[in-house]
C-alpha positions in Angstrom: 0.0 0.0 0.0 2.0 3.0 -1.3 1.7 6.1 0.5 3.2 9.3 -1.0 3.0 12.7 0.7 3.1 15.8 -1.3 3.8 19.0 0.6 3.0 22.8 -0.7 3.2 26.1 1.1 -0.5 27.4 1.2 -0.4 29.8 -1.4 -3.7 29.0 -3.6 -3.4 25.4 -4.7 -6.5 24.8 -6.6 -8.9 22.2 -5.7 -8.1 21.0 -9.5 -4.6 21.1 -9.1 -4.6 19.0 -6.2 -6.9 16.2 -8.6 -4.1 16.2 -11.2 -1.2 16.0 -8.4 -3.0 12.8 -7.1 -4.0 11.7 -10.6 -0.7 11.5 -11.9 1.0 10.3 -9.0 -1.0 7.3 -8.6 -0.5 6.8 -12.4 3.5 7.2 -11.5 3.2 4.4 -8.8 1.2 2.3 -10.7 3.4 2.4 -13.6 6.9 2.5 -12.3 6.3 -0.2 -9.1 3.2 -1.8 -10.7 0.9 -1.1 -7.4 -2.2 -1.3 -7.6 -4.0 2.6 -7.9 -7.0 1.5 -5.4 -4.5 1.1 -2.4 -2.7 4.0 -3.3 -2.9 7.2 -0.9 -2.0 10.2 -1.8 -1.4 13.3 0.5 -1.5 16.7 0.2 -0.7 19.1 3.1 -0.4 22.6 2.7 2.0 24.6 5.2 1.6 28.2 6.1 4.4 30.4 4.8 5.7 31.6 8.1 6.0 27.8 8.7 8.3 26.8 6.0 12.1 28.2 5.6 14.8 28.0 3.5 18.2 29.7 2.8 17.7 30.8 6.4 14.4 33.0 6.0 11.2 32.2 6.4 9.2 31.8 2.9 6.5 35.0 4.1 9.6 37.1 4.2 10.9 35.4 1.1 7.4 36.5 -0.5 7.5 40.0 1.0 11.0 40.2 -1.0 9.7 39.2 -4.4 11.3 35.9 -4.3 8.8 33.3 -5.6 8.5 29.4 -6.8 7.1 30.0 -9.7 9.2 29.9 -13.4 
């Protein structure tokens, strides 16, 4: 029984976006270790900013600086 946990900071994931995520990484699993999608578990847990760091600063402050994920 695979269990994968996907973890975001809680900055407007979409209810959609969280379908594909767990869509297409049951598919992975299923694929690539040949488990079985109906005892797959996905999570998805979104952390507040001011509870997530890197580089030594907290991502708010990250944010507040302009300094994003995105591409």
């Amino acid at each position: 029984m695979p269990y994968v946990k996907i973890e975001v900071t809680r900055e407007g994931v979409t209810r959609e976006q969280k379908q594909t995520l767990i869509a297409g990484v049951t598919k992975l699993i299923t694929e690539v270790l040949d488990k079985d999608p109906k005892l797959t578990h996905v999570v998805i847990q979104e952390i507040e900013l001011d509870d997530w760091g890197y580089a030594g600063e907290q991502v708010s402050v990250l944010r507040e600086k302009g300094i994003t994920a995105k591409r």
